[in-house]
C-alpha positions as CSV (number, residue, x, y, z in Angstrom):
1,X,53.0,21.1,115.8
2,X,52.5,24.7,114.0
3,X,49.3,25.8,113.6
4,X,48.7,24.9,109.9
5,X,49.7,21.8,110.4
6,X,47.4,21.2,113.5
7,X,44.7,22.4,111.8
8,X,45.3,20.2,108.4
9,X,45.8,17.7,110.6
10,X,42.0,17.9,112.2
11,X,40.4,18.3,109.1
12,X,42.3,15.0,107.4
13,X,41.3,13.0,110.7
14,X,37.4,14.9,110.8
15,X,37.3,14.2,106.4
16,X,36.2,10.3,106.6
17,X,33.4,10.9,109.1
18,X,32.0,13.9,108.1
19,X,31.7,12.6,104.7
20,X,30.4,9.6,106.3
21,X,27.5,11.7,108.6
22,X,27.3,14.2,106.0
23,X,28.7,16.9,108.0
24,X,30.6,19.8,106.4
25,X,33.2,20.9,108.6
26,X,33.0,24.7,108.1
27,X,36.0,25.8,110.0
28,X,39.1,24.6,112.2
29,X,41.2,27.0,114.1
30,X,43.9,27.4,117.3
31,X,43.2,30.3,119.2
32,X,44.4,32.1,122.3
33,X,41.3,33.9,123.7
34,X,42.1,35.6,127.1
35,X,44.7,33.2,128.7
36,X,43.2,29.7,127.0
37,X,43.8,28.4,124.0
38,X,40.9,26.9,121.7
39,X,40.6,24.0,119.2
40,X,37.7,25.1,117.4
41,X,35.4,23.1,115.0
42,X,32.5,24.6,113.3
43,X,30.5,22.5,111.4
44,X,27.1,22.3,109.5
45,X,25.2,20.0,107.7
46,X,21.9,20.5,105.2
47,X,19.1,21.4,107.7
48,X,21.7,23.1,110.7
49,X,23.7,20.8,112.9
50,X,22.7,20.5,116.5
51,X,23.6,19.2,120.1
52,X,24.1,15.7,119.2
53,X,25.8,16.1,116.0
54,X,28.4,18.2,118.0
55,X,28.6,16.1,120.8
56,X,29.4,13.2,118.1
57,X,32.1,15.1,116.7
58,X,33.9,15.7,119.9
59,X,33.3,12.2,120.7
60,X,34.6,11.2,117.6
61,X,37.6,14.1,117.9
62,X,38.9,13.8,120.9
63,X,40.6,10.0,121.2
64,X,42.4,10.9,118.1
65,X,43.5,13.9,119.8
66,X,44.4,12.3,123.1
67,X,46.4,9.3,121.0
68,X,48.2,11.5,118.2
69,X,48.9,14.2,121.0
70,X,49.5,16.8,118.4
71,X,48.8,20.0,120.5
72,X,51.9,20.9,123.1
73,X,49.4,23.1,125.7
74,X,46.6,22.4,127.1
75,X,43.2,23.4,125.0
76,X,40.0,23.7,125.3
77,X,38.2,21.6,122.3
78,X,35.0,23.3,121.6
79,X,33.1,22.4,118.5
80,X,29.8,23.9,117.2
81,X,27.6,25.6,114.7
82,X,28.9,28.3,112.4
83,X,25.7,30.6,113.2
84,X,23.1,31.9,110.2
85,X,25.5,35.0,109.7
86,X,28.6,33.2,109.6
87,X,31.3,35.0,107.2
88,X,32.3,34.2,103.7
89,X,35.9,32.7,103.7
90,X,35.9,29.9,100.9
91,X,35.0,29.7,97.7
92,X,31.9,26.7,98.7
93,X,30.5,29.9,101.1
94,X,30.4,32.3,98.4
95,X,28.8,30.0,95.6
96,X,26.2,29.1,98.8
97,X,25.9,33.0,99.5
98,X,24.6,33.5,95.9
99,X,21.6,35.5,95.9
100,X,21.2,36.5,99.4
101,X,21.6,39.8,100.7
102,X,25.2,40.5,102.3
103,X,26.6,42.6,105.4
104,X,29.7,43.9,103.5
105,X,32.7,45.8,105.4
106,X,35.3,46.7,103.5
107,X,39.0,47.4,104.6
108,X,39.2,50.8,102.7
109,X,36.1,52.4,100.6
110,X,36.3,52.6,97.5
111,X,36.6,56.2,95.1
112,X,34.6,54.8,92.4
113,X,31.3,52.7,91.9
114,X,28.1,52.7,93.2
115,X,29.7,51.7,96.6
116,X,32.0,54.4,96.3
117,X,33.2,56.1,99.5
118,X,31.4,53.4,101.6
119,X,33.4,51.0,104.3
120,X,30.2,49.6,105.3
121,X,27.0,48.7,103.2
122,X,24.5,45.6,102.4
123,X,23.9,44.4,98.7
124,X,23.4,41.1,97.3
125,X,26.1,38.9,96.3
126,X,25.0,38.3,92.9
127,X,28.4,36.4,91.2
128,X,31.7,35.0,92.1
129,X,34.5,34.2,90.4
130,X,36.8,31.6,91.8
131,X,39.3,31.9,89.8
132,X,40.1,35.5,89.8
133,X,38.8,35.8,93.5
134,X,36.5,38.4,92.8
135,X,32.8,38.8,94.0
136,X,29.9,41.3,92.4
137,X,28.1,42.8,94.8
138,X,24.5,44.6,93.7
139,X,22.9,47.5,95.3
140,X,19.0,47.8,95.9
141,X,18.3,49.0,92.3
142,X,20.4,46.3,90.8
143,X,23.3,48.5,89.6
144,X,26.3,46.4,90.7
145,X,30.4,46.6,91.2
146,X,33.0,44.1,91.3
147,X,35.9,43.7,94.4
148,X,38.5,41.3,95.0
149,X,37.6,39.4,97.5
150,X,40.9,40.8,99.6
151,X,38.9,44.0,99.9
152,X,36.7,42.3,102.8
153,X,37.7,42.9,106.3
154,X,34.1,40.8,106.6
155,X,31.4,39.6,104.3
156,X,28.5,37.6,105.8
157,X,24.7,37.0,105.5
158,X,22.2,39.5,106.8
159,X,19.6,38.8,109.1
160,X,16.4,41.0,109.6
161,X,16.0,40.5,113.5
């Protein structure tokens, strides 16, 4: 099975009982890492997920998996928690990033803005537009600039450590 259609495939089977637990299953992906290959899940749900709740996903997971047989390799499965600074991919983590202060890398700086000739800054993600893919981004003093969301090599939450 291709990859898109393995990981479609995971997330149609993982839909009915993650709606059910009221898990949101953040992430699948097939992954070579060194000489395995990884099924990965992340998931989350409103509080964090823990131990148990990935441990019943895997449990839930794998006999579909072992039945349908839809991965030609062997894999490890390995499902978990996305992390507090996990990165903005869909358009659910952007509207959930609204507000909060972003990590923001950009493939190339740009020549104009307030962000202009920076690859790497943090501002707060202060719109979105789903429909044109865009995102506004607003420096400390609230002047902000616009980038299509292609411009991120990686956008994610900041922590204070």
């Amino acid at each position: 099975m291709k990859k898109a259609d393995l990981i479609r495939f995971v997330e149609e089977q993982l839909a009915p009982f993650a709606e059910e637990r009221h898990y949101e299953i953040v992430d699948v992906d097939y992954v070579k890492e060194g000489s395995d290959m990884y099924l990965r899940i992340l998931a989350d749900k409103e509080g964090g997920i823990g131990l148990d709740d990935c441990t019943a996903i895997s449990r839930y997971i794998e006999p579909i998996l072992d039945k349908e047989d839809p991965v030609e390799d062997a894999y490890i499965l390995e499902v978990s928690s996305p992390g507090l600074d996990r990165p903005l991919q869909k358009d659910k983590d952007y509207t959930r990033g609204l507000g909060k202060v972003m990590d923001v890398k950009l493939f190339k700086a740009p020549e104009e803005g307030i962000f202009a000739g920076q690859k790497e800054f943090t501002a707060q993600l202060v719109s979105c537009d789903h429909t044109a893919q865009t995102a506004e981004l607003a420096d400390e003093k609230g002047n902000t600039q616009t980038f299509s969301r292609k411009d991120f090599a990686g956008i994610r939450p900041h922590i204070d450590f």
